[in-house]
C-alpha positions as CSV (number, residue, x, y, z in Angstrom):
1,X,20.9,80.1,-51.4
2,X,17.4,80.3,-49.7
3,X,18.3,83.0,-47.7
4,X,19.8,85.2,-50.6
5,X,16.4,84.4,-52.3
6,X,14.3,84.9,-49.1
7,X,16.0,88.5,-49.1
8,X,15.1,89.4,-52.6
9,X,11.0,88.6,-52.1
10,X,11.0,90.2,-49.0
11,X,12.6,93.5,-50.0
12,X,10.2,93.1,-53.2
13,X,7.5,92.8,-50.2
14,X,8.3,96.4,-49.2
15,X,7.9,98.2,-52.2
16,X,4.4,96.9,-53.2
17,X,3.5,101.2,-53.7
18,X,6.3,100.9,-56.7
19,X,4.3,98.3,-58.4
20,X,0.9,100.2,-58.1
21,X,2.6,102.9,-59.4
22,X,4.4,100.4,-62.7
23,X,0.2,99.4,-63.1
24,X,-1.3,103.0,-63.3
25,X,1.0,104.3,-66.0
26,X,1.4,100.7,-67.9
27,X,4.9,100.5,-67.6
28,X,7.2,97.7,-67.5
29,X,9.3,97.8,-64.6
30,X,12.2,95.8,-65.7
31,X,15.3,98.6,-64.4
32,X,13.9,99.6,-61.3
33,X,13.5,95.7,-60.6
34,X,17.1,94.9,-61.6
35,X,18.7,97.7,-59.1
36,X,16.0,97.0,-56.5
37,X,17.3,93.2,-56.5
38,X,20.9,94.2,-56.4
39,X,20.1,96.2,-53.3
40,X,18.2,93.1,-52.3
41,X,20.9,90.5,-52.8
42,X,24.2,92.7,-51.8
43,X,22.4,93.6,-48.2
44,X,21.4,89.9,-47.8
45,X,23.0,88.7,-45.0
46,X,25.1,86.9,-45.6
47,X,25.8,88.7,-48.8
48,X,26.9,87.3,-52.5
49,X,30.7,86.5,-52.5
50,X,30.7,88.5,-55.6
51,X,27.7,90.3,-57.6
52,X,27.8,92.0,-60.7
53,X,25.3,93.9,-63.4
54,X,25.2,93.2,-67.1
55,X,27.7,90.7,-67.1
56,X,27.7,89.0,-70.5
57,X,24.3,89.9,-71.5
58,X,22.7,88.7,-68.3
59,X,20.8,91.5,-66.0
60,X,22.8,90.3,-62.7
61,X,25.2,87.5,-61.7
62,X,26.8,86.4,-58.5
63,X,28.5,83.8,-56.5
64,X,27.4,82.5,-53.5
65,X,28.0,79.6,-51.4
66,X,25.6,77.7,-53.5
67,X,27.7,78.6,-56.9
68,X,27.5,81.1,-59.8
69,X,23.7,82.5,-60.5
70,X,23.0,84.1,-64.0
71,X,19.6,86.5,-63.0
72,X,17.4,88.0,-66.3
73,X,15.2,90.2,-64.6
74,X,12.0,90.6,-66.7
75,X,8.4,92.5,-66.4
76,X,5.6,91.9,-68.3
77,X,2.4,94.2,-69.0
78,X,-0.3,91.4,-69.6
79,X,-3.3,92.0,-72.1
80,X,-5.6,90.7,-69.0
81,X,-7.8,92.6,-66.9
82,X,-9.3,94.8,-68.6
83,X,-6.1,95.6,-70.5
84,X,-6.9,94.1,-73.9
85,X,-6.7,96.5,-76.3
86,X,-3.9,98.7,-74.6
87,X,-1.2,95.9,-74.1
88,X,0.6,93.5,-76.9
89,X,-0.9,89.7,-76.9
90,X,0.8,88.1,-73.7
91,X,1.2,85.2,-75.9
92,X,4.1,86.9,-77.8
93,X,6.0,89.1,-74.7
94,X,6.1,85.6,-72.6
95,X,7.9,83.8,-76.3
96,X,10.5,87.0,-75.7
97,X,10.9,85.8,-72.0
98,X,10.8,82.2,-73.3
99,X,13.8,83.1,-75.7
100,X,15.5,85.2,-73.1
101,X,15.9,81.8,-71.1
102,X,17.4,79.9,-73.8
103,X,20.0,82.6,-73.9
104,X,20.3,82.6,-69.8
105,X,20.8,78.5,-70.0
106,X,23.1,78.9,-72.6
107,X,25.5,81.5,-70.9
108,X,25.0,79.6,-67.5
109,X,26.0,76.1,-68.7
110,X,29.2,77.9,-70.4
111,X,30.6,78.7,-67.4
112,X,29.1,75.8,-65.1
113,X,26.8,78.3,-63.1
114,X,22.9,78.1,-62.8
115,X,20.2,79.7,-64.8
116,X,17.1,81.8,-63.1
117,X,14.5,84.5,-64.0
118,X,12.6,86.9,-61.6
119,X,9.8,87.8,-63.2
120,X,7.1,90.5,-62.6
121,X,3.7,90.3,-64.4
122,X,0.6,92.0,-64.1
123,X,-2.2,93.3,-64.0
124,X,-3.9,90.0,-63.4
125,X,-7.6,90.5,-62.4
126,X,-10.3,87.4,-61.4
127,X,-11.5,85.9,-64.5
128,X,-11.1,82.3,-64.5
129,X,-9.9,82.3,-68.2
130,X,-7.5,84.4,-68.6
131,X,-5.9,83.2,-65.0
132,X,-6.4,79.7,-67.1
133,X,-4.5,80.9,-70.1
134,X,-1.8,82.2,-67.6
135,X,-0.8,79.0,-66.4
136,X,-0.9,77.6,-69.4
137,X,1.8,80.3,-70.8
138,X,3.7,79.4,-67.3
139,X,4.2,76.2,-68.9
140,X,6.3,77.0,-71.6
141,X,8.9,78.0,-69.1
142,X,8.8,74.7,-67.3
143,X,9.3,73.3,-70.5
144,X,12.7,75.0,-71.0
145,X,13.5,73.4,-67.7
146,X,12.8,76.5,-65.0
147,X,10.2,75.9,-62.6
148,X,9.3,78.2,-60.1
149,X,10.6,78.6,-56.9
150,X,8.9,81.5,-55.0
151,X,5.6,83.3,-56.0
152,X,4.5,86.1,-54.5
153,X,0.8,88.3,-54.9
154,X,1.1,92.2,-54.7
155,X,-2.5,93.8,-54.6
156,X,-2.4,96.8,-56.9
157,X,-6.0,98.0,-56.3
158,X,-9.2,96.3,-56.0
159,X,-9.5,93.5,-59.1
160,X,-6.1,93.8,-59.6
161,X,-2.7,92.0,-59.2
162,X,0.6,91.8,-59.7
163,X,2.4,88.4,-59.2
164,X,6.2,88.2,-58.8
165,X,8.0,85.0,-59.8
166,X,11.8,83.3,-59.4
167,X,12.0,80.7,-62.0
168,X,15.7,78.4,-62.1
């Protein structure tokens, strides 16, 4: 399973211009991030047994030698750096993803698979409180029982970041 994951961050690795692009017209990239991860995952090596879009209300789910994965894809425009008045309270678009992975544990433990989130937020600048409120939002996903498995940084220009997360 670490390889199929190991695939997805480092094709999300290559395409750091997209994400600079997603910044400078404030928009969330949550399609282009779902077809960029099934090109991801089905040129993995090895590959998912099976992989399949929109199944049951989840973004992506596949099979792989490690069992079934149900994938909600998410992106989220935070109200930080600098980005207060333009963007919706972060508080209430992580809830949304929050709810989302109630749903996702609810479809996964149907059918005996596994729940996870990729999730890309940003902008994120360098003031200590808002990084501070940050991880304190994080929390409420390790409270629903996801904790995070990879991180990754993508510089978007100078002050500003976007960080990429894989919750399960």
């Amino acid at each position: 399973m670490d390889q199929l994951w190991d695939a997805l961050f480092e094709h999300l690795r290559s395409r750091a211009e997209y994400f600079r692009l997603f910044d400078r017209y404030r928009l969330r990239p949550d399609a282009w991030l779902k077809i960029e991860a099934m090109a991801a995952l089905s040129g993995a090596q090895p590959p998912p047994k099976e992989l399949r879009h929109d199944r049951q209300g989840c973004d992506l789910w596949f099979s792989a030698e490690g069992g079934e994965w149900w994938l909600a894809i998410k992106g989220l425009i935070t109200s930080y750096a600098g980005n207060a008045r333009e963007a919706r309270q972060t508080l209430i678009s992580v809830e949304e993803v929050a709810k989302e992975l109630d749903r996702l544990r609810g479809l996964s433990t149907l059918s005996g698979g596994s729940p996870a989130l990729l999730l890309a937020a940003f902008p994120f600048g360098s003031e200590p409180r808002e990084l501070n409120e940050w991880d304190t939002q994080l929390l409420r996903f390790e409270a629903k029982g996801f904790t995070p498995l990879r991180t990754q940084t993508v510089d978007l220009r100078q002050g500003r970041e976007c960080r990429v997360y894989l919750f399960a």
